[in-house]
Structures are given as structure tokens and as C-alpha cells.
N, C-alpha and C positions, 0 to 999 in steps of 0.2 A: 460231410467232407472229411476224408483223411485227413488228420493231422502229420508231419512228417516226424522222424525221431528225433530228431533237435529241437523241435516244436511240444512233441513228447516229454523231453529229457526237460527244457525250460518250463515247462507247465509242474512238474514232477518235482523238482527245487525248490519253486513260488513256492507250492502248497505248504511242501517242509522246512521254508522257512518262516510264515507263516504261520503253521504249529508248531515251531522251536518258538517264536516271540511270544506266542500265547502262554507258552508254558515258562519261560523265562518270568513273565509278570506276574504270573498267579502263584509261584515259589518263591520269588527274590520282588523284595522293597528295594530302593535306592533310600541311600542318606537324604535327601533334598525331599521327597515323598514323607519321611519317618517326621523330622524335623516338623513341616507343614502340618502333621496330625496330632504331636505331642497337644496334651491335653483333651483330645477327643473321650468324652465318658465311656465310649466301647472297645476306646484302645488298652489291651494292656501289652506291656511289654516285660521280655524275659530276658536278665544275664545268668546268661547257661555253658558258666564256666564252670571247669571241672579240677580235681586235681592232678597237676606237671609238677615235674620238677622245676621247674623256671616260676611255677604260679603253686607253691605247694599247700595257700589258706586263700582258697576261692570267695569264700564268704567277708574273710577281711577286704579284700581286695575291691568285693561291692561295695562294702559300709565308706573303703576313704574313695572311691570315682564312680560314675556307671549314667548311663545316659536318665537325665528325669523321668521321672514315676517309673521306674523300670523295678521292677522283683527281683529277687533273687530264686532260680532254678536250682533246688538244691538236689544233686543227683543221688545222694544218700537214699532222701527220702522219695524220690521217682526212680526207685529199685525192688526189687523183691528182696522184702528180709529175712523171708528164709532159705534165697540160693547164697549155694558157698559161692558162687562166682560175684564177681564187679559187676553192678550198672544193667541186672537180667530187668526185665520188662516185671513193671510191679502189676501186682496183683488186682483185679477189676476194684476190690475194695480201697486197696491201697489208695490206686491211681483219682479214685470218685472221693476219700479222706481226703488225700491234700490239694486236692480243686477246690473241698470247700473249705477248708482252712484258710488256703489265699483269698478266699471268696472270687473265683474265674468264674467265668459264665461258659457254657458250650458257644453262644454267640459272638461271644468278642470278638474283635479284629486284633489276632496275638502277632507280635512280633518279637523273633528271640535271636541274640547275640551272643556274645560271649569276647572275653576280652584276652584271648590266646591265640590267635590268629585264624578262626574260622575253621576249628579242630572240634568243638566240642555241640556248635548251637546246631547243625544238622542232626545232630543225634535225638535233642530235643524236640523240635520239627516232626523226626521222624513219628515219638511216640506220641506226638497230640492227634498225627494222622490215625495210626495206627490205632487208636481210641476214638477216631471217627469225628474230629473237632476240624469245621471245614472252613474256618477264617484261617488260619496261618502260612506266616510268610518269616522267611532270613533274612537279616539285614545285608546286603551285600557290600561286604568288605568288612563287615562285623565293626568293632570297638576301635578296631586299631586303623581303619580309614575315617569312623566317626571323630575322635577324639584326637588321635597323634596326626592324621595327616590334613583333614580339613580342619580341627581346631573348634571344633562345636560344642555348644555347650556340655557340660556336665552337673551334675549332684553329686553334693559329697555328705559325709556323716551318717551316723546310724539314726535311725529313726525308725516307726511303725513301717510307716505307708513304703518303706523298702522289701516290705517282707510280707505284705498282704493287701489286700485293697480295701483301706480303713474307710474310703466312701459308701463302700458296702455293709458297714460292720451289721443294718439294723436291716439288711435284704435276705429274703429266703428263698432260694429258687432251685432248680431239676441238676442234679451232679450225677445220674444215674449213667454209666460206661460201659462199653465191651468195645475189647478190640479184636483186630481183626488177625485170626490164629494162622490164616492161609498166608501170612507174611512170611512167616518165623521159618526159618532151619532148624531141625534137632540135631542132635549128637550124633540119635539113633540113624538115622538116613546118611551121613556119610560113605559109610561101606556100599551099602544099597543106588544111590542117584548116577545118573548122568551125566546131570547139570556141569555144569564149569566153576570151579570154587576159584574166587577172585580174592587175592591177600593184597588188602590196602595199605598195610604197614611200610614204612622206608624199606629201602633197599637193605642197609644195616640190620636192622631187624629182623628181616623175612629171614635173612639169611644165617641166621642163629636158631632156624626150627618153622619149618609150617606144617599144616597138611597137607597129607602126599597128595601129588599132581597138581595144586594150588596156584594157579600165576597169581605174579606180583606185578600190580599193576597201583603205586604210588598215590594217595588220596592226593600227594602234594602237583601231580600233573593235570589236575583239570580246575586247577586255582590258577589264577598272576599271579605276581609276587604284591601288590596293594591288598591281596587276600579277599577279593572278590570271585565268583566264579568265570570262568572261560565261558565265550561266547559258545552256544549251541552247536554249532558247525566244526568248532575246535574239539569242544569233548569228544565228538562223536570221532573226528579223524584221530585222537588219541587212542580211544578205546579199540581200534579198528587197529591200529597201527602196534600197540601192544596184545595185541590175540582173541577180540572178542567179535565176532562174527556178528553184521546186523545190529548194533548194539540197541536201536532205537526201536526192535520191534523183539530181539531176542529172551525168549522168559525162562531159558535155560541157563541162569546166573546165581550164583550164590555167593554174598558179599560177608567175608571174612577181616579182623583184623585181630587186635588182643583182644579189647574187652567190649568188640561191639560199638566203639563210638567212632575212628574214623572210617569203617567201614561205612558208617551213615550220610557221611559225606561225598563217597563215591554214590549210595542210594541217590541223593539228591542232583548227583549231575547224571544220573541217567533219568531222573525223571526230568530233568531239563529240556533232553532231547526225544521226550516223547514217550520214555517206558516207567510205567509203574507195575510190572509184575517181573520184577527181581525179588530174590527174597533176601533176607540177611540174619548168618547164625548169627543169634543172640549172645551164646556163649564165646564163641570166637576162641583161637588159638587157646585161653587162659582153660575154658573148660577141657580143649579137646588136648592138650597137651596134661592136664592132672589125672583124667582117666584113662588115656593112655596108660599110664605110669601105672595105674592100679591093675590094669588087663593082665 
């Protein structure tokens, strides 16, 4: 039996909503989920704030608040130390030294936040994927719905177990990494791609310098203002409605901002609605604007 095309069009919606919920819960924790698991031996968790001007000693700012048993993500050392750029993707060794420094497991059930408004822990997220680490998940709404707006517990003070997972100190186990290189933008393909280069930077920003033909398409448009993400159905009519054709199936994207981290944020609301083959330059405006300069 035929189906008619409204019977069509409603079948064709279910599905995709459907797989926007699947993909909502397999990227984003809710607070009341996080809360229920604290304590769990395979949970660990990540504050994967970075430095603002508004937060300019991330690491202080762990030691006096930060949700219990939580780490601190320090993006120093989850960088490559010998690129002249901010925050590039470290090194297979790097990234395999300080999982086991924290003593992480490839298994755990990771969950990373950050306490600047849901600016910096997607970027996080991104590079444990990108490393192939297949539990993690965003807190949604990060620190600043956990703590200022529902009021939930915290940790405060310096101690070990903020900074590695002292239950482990006497366990030996597999830190061995590769990630995944088909992610990444270079420099070099610029001049060369197709793609559609997306600048997730403010409006202010963008408008002080991008790369040529770049839209700007706001990381701050497919959050609320509680700093959670926008429901699946909303990203997409964003995306759509600022200049991105298909966004839930298109792999002709390339996610830009300064230094690589809230472009990671736009990365994860499109894998919300279904796509994970965007890629995102690494070096972002900060490299492609210094070699510029040198050309």
C-alpha cells in the first residue's frame, strides 16, 4: 500500500526525531543523571575550563569550586608543545602521557564541564573522541546550571584526587592512542577545498578579520541562555537559516573560530542533529591569520 505524502513527510520527522533523541543522549548528561552517578568507580569527571579574560587562572578556580571527584583538564598539557599555535591536538604520546598521569582508563564513563559557560568543555569532548575514547558525554548546561542555578553540591580545596585519580595510584593498565586524522583541517587546503568554512566566533570578533568567504554563524546561537544546548530541531533550523544547506547530513563543513575551541562547540551541535563528518581547523583564525602575515 502507498503511503500518501503527508503520511510520507510524518513518517520522515518520527524517524528524525527519533535520531536527534538518540543522539542528544549519547553527547549530553543532564545535571540530575551526573548527580545520581557521582561516586560510581568508572565515572570520572572533567573541569575543562580554559583561559578568558573573565576566568584568567582556570586551575585556581578548580582548587576553591568544581563538582566532586572532578579533575582538572588542563588544556596546556592536552596541547601540542611544539606548535606555535594555542590548544593544536597533542601529540599521540602527549595525549597517551597524560591519561596516564591522571590514571583515566579508555573505559570510563567521562563526563567534562567547564565553568565559563559551556565555551570551552566541547572542545574537550571533542579530543577524547577524536582519540577514539567511546564513553563521553557534556554536562548540559555545564557548571553554571550545576552550581549557580540549581545549587548542587560542590568541592572545594586543593587536594591530590583533584588532579588525578589517587584510587588508582597502585593500577597498571592500556593508555595506548591514535586519533583520528580525517577530522582535522590544515592550513594547507584552504586555497584548495570546496567545503564551506563556518567562523564560530561573535559577531564582534569575526568582524575584526576571518577567512575569506567564512560565514559566521555564532557558537552563542545554538545554546539557551541557562547554557545548555538547543533542542535538535532548533540547531538544525539555525544552521539552515544562517547558510548551511542539509546541515544534518552535509560533510562539506569546516568549523573555524580563534584557537579551535568554540568552534568545537558548533562541532557538537551538529553532531547532535545527526552529523559527525564536519571537520574542524585546528589552528583556526590564530594560525591562518600569523601565516598570512608571513606569505
Amino acid at each position: 500500500m502507498l503511503l500518501k505524502a503527508s503520511q510520507r513527510t510524518f513518517a520522515l520527522h518520527t524517524a528524525q526525531r527519533a535520531c536527534f533523541s538518540a543522539s542528544y543522549k549519547s553527547i549530553l548528561i543532564e545535571t540530575d543523571e551526573l548527580d545520581r552517578m557521582l561516586g560510581d568507580p568508572s565515572l570520572t569527571v572533567f573541569n575543562a575550563s580554559y583561559v578568558t579574560g573573565a576566568a584568567p587562572n582556570p586551575k585556581a578556580a578548580h582548587i576553591q569550586s568544581r563538582i566532586p571527584g572532578s579533575l582538572f583538564f588542563d588544556f596546556n598539557r592536552f596541547s601540542n608543545y611544539d606548535s606555535p599555535y594555542s590548544y593544536t591536538v597533542p601529540t599521540e604520546d602527549q595525549f597517551q602521557a597524560e591519561m596516564h598521569s591522571l590514571k583515566v582508563k579508555r573505559t570510563d564513563q567521562i563526563v567534562v564541564y567547564d565553568k565559563i559557560g559551556m565555551v570551552s568543555a566541547p572542545r574537550a569532548y571533542w579530543l577524547f573522541k577524536l582519540y577514539g575514547l567511546p564513553n563521553v558525554r557534556i554536562l548540559n548546561g555545564s557548571f553554571h546550571k550545576w552550581a549557580e542555578l540549581e545549587k548542587r553540591r560542590v568541592e572545594e580545596g586543593e587536594r591530590d584526587s583533584a588532579f588525578r585519580r589517587v584510587d588508582r595510584d597502585n593500577e597498571e593498565f592500556d593508555c595506548r592512542y591514535e586519533y583520528d586524522h580525517s577530522k582535522i583541517f590544515m592550513f594547507e587546503q584552504i586555497n584548495k577545498t570546496s567545503k564551506q568554512i563556518v567562523d564560530t566566533r561573535v559577531e564582534s570578533v569575526y568582524a575584526n578579520g576571518t577567512i575569506p568567504k567564512a560565514i559566521n554563524i555564532p557558537f552563542t546561537k545554538v545554546l539557551n541562555d541557562d547554557k545548555t544546548y538547543k533542542r535538535p530541531e532548533q540547531i538544525q533550523e539555525v544552521l539552515e537559516m544562517n547558510g548551511i544547506k542539509n546541515p544534518q547530513i552535509n560533510e562539506d563543513v569546516v568549523l573555524s573560530c580563534q584557537r579551535g575551541i568554540t568552534a568545537s562547540v558548533m562541532e557538537i551541535a551538529m553532531r547532535l542533529i545527526g552529523n559527525e563528518k564536519v571537520m574542524l581547523y585546528d589552528g583556526s583564525y590564530e594560525e591562518y591569520s600569523k601565516r598570512i602575515i608571513k606569505q
